[in-house]
C-alpha positions as CSV (number, residue, x, y, z in Angstrom):
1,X,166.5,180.4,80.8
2,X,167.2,182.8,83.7
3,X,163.8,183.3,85.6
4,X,163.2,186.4,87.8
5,X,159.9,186.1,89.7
6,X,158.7,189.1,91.6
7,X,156.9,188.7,94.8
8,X,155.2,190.9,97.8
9,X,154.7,190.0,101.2
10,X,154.4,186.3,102.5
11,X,151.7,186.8,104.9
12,X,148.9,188.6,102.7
13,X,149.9,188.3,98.9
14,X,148.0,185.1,97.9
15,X,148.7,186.5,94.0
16,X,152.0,186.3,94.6
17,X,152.0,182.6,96.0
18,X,150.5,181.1,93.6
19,X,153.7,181.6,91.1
20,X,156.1,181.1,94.0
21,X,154.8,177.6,95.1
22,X,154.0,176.6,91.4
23,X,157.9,176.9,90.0
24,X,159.0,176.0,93.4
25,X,157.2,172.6,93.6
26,X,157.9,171.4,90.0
27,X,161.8,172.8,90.7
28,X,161.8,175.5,88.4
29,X,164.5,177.3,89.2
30,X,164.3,181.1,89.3
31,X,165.5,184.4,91.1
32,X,163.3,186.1,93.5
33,X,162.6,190.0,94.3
34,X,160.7,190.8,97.1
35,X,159.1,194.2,97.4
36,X,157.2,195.2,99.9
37,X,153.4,197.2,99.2
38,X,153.9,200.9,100.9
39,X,152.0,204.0,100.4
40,X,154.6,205.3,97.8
41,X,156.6,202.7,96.5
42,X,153.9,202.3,93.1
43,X,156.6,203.8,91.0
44,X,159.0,201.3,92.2
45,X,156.8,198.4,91.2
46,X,156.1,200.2,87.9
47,X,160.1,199.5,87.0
48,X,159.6,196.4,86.4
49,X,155.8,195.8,86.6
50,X,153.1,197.2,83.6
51,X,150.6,196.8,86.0
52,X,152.7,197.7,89.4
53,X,151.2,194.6,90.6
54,X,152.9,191.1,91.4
55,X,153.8,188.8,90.4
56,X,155.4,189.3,87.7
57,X,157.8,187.2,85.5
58,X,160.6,188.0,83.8
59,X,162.4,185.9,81.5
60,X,165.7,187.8,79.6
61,X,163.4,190.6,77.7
62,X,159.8,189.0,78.3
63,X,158.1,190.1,81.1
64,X,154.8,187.9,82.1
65,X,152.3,190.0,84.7
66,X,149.6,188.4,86.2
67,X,149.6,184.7,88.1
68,X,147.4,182.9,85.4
69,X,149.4,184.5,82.4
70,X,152.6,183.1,84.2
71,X,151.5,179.9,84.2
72,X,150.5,179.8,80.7
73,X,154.1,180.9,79.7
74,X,155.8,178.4,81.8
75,X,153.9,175.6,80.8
76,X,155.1,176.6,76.9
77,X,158.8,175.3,78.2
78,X,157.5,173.1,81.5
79,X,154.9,170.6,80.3
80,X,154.6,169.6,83.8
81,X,152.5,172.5,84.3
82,X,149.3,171.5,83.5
83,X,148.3,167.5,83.6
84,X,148.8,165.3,80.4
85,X,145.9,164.3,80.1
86,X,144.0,166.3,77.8
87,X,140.3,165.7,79.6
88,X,142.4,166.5,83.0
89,X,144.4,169.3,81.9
90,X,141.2,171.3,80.5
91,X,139.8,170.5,84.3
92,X,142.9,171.6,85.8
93,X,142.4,175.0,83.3
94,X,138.9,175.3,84.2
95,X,139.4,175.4,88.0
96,X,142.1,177.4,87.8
97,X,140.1,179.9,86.0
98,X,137.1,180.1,88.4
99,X,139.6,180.6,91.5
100,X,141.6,183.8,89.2
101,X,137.9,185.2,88.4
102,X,136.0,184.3,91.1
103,X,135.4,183.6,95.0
104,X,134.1,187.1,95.4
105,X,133.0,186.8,98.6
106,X,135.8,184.7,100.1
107,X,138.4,187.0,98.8
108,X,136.7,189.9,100.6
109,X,135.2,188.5,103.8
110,X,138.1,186.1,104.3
111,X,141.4,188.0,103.1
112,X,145.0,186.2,103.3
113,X,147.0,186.6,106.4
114,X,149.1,183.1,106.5
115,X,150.0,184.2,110.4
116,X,146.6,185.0,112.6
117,X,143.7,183.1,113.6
118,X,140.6,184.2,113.5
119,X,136.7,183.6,114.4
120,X,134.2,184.4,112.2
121,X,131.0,185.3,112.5
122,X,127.9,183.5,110.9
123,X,128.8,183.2,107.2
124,X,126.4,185.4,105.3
125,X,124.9,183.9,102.1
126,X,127.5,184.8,99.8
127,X,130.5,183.4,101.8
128,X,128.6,180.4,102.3
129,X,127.7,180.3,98.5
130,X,131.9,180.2,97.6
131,X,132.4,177.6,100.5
132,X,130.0,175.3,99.0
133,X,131.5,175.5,95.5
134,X,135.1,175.3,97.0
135,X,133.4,171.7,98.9
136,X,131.7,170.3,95.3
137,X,134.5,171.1,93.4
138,X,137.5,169.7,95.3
139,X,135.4,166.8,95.5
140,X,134.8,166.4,91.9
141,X,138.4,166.6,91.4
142,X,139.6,164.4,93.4
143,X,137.3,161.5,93.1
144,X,137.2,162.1,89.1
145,X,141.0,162.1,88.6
146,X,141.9,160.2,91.7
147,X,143.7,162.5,93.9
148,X,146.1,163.4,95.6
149,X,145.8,166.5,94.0
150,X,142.9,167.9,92.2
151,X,143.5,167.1,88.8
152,X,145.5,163.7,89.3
153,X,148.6,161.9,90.7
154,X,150.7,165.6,90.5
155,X,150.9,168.7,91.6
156,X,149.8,171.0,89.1
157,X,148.9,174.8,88.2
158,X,145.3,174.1,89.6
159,X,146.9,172.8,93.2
160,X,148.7,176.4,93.0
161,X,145.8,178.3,92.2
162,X,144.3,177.3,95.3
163,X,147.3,177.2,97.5
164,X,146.0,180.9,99.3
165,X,142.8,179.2,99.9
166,X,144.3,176.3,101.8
167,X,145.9,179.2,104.0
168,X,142.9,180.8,104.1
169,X,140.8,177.9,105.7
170,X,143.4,177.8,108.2
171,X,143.2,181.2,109.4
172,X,139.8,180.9,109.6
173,X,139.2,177.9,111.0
174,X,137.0,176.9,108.3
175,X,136.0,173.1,107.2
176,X,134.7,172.0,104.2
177,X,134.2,168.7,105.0
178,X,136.8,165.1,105.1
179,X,137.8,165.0,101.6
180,X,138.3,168.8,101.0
181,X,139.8,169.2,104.6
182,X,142.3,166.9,103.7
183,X,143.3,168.3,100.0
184,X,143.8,171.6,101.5
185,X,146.0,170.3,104.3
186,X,148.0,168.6,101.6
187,X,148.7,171.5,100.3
188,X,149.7,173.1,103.7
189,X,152.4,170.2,103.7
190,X,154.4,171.1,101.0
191,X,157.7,172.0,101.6
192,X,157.2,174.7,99.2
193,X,154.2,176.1,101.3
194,X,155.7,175.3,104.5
195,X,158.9,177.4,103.9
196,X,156.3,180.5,102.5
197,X,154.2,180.1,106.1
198,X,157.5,180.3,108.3
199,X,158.6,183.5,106.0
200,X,155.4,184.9,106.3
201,X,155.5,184.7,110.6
202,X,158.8,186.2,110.0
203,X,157.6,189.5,108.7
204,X,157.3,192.5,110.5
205,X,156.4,194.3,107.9
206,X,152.3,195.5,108.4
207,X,149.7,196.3,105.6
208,X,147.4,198.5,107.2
209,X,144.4,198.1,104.8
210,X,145.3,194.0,104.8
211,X,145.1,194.5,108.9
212,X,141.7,196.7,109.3
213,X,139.9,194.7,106.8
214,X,139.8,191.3,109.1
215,X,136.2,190.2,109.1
216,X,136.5,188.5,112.3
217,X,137.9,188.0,116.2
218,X,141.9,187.8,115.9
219,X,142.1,185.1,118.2
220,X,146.1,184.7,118.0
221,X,148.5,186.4,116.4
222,X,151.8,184.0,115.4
223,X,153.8,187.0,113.8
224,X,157.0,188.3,115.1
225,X,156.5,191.3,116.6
């Protein structure tokens, strides 16, 4: 197998992570692209992208677009994907599913940007809605199937899926309570996520519509200049 996984930037593509830090945790080796969003580059992302979105997947003459359809392809040839436990594994599908279709409000009030802090104001309704559901359902997880992770003893698709949010609350200074705070900063302590986080205060590289649509106070900015 000879994996090429395309990727965008560190700091703001949270699509993007979740395929990097899945085949990077469970050491499946691949090759990485990196292509930066412009204002004109669409037709260089439509070269090897159907959509002209990432990430994308390409395996000799199969190529695999969007994060959730990646990891149903790997797990075909990497078991380790999902958890082995039937029960655990349809959680694991479950909650990975909600985070790829839903989280409306967190996705637009609190967008990823891995390398600034910011200060919110009062959550309206909605955010506070997704916040609540993020609490219950970590919870669930990790009392039901034990922990550390959310659907067991191992790092899974599911962890992956909500690897952008465990950014996310940190940017935002956002708690959602002892057990949840302490999955997501779990997941912050991968080596997998750690090396994305130093790449991501590494760019230069600015996204003008990630950068305008902050819902918040920038209270530091940990970027390279």
């Amino acid at each position: 197998m000879a994996y090429t996984l395309h990727i965008s930037n560190c700091n703001y593509s949270s699509w993007s992570l979740r395929a990097w830090v899945l085949m990077r945790t469970l050491e499946i080796r691949f090759t990485e692209r990196q292509h930066f969003y412009g204002t004109d580059n669409r037709s260089q992302f439509l070269t090897f992208s159907p959509s002209a979105l990432v990430p994308c997947l390409q395996d000799g003459d199969t190529t695999v677009w969007e994060s959730a359809a990646i990891a149903e392809y790997l797990f075909e040839a990497h078991p380790a994907i999902w958890p082995l436990d039937r029960k655990a594994r349809a959680f694991a599908r479950s909650a990975a599913s909600e985070m790829h279709a839903g989280f409306n409000a967190l996705r637009s009030i609190c967008n990823m940007n891995c390398g600034i802090r910011v200060e919110l104001p009062e959550h309206d309704a909605a955010l506070q809605r997704d916040l609540d559901r993020l609490r219950q359902l970590f919870e669930q997880g990790i009392a039901e199937y034990r922990g550390p992770y959310l659907a067991g003893s191992r790092f899974t698709a599911a962890d992956a899926f909500y690897c952008p949010v465990a950014f996310r609350m940190q940017t935002y200074g956002i708690s959602l309570g002892p057990t949840a705070d302490g999955y997501m900063s779990r997941l912050r302590e991968l080596p997998a996520m750690a090396e994305w986080y130093q790449r991501a205060l590494k760019e230069t590289q600015r996204s003008e519509p990630h950068e305008q649509s902050i819902a918040g106070r920038i209270t530091a900015d940990l970027r390279a200049a």
